[in-house]
Every structure is written in C-alpha cells, then in structure tokens.
C-alpha positions in Angstrom: 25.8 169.2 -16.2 22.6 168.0 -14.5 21.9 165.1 -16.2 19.8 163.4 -13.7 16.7 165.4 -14.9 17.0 163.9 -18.3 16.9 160.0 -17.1 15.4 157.3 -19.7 15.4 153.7 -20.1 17.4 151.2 -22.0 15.5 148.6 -23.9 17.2 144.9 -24.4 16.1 143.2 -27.6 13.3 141.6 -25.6 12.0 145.5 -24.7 12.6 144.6 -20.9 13.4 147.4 -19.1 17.3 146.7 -18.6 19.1 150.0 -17.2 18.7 153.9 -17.0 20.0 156.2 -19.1 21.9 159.1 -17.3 23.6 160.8 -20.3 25.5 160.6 -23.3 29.1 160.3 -24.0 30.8 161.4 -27.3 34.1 160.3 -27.7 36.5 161.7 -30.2 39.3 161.0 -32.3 41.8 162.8 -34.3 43.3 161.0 -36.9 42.4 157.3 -35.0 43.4 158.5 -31.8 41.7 159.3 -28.9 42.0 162.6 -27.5 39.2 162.6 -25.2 35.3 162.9 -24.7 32.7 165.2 -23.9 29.6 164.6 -21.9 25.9 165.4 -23.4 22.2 165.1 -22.2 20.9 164.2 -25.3 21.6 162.2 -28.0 23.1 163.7 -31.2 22.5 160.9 -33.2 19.9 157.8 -34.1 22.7 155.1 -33.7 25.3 155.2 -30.5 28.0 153.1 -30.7 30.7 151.9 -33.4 28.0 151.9 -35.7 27.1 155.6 -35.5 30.6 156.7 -35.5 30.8 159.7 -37.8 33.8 162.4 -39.1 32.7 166.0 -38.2 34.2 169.6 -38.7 34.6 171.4 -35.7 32.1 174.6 -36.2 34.1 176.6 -33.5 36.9 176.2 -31.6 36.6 173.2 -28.9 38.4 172.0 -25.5 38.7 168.3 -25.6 40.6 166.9 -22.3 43.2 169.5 -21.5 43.8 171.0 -25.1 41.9 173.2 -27.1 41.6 172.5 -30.8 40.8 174.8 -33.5 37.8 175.5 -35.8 38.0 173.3 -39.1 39.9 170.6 -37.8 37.9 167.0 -38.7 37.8 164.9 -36.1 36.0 161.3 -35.9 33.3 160.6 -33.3 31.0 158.2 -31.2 28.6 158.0 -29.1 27.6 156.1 -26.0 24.6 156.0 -23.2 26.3 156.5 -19.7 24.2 153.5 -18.4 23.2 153.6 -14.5 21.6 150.8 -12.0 19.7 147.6 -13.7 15.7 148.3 -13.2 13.2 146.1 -11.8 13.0 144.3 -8.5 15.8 142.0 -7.1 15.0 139.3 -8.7 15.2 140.9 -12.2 18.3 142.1 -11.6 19.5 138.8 -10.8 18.0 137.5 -13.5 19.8 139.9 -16.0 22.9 138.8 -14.6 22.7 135.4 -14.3 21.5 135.1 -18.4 24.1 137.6 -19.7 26.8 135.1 -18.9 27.7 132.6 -21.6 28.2 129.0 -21.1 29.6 126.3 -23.1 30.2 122.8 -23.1 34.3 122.5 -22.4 
C-alpha cells in the first residue's frame, strides 16, 4: 500500500506539531488473543487506541497473518497511527525528547 501519499500530522496536547502520520494499523483479536494486524490509510474510527477498541463481524471472509478466517466470525479490534520522524527543526526534536522523560526526586 502507498501510504506515503496520505501523510498527516500528530498533534500533542499543546497542538505542537509532534510526528507524521504514515498510516494506520488495526490490530485484531479473537477471543483476547492476538492473531495479527492489517495495515490502512485511513482511519476507521474517531478514537485510536485502547480506547477505541471495538467487537466487529467479519462481513466477508478475511486473511489475518497467515490464516484465513471466515465470514461471521466476531473478532475485537484497535487501532493505531504508524507514527514516522518528530517534525520541526533540530532543536524541537530535542526538545521533545528531552521533556518526554520523567524525573523524580529519589
């Protein structure tokens, strides 16, 4: 899939520009396990993440990983951003990294 024509930006809290988007990622699950994940270009859903984690019916049959499973099964699934390079100049990017780590008193 060309997913490069499709790029967007991530937004921390702040709305800084923090990384680009390259794609989507839906993971799935049958019964609680994982049995593997399909890449998309764009999102199928408002809220990626555990929080958007939702059960589906297969509408047709699908190949997930190395096995093919069959229409009307219910699986449960999730979706992520497939995050590239931090934007901005040098410095930004340091910047980003030095103030995502977390430091305490010890």
């Amino acid at each position: 899939m060309a997913m490069q024509n499709h790029k967007q930006i991530r937004y921390m809290e702040d709305n800084k520009v923090m990384f680009e988007v390259f794609g989507y990622s839906v993971d799935y699950r049958l019964r609680g396990k994982y049995i593997g994940s399909v890449n998309i270009d764009t999102p199928d859903r408002e809220i990626s993440g555990y929080r958007g984690r939702r059960f589906e019916i297969l509408k047709e049959d699908m190949k997930i990983g190395k096995k093919v499973y069959k229409k009307g099964t219910e699986v449960q699934t999730e979706m992520f951003p497939l995050c590239g390079r931090i934007k901005g100049s040098k410095e930004d990017q340091l910047n980003v990294l030095y103030n995502s780590r977390i430091y305490y008193n010890g």
